[in-house]
N, C-alpha and C positions, 0 to 999 in steps of 0.2 A: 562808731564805737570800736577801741580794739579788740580785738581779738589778741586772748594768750595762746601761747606758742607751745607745744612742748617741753622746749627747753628753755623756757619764759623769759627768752632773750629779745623779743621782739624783735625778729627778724627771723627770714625765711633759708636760713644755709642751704639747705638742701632743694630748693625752687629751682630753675631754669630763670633766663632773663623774660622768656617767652608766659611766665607762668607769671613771674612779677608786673609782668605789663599788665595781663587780664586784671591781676587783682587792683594794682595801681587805677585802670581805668574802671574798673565798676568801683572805688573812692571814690572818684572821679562823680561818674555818673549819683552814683547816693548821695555825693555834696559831705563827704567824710574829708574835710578837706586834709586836715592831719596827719591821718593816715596815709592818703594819697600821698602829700607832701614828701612824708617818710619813704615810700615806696618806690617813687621818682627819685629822691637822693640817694637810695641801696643801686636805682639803677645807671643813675649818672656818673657814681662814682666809680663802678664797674664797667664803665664806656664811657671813659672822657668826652671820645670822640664824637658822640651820639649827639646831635644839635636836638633831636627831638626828645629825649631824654630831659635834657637841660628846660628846654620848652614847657614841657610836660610840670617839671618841680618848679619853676616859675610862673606857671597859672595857677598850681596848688596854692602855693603860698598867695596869691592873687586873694583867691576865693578865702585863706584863712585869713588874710586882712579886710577883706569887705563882710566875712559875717562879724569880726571881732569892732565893724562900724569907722573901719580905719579907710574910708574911702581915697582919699588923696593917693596915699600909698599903695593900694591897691592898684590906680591907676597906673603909676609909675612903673609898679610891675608888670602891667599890662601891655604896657608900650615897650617893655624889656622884650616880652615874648615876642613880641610883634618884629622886632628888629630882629631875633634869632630866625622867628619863622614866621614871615609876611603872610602867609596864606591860613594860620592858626585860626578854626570859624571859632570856637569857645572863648579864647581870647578877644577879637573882632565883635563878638553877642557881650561879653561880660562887658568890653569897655563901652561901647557904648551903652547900653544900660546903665552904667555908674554913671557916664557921662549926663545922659537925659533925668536921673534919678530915679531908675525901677530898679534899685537893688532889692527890695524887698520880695518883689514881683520875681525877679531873677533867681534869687533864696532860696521861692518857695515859703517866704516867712509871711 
């Protein structure tokens, strides 16, 4: 669920990048994939450089095509992250799970 802002820009101005990640990762964790998604790309695009960053909003989006039942694509982006960051364990659990067919079980649905 979002949360509004103060200044009901949806987005955090005044955060640290260290404060975006917590929030980014407990999205993460709740399965808020959106959010996260959103929170990953405030951070990516503020550290180009950051491979984990980029990693991080390409699992998001991972999980927003596998709840929205877009499984193929899902995978695709899976194997994206994978290539950014081989050692990724949430990416390596999600794709296979999509691959065996427990996304539902993976969900939580």
């Amino acid at each position: 669920m979002r949360r509004p802002f103060a200044d009901g820009s949806g987005e955090h101005p005044e955060l640290s990048d260290e404060a975006r990640v917590e929030l980014a990762e407990t999205a993460l964790a709740d399965q808020a994939w959106g959010r996260a998604r959103e929170l990953w790309q405030q951070l990516a695009c503020a550290v180009p450089q950051d491979k984990q960053f980029r990693a991080q909003l390409m699992f998001a989006r991972a999980g927003e095509l596998l709840a929205a039942g877009e499984a193929q694509r899902a995978r695709e982006e899976l194997e994206r992250v994978l290539r950014v960051e081989p050692e990724h364990a949430g990416a390596k659990a999600m794709l296979k799970a999509a691959r065996g067919g427990r996304i539902s079980r993976l969900l939580g649905l």
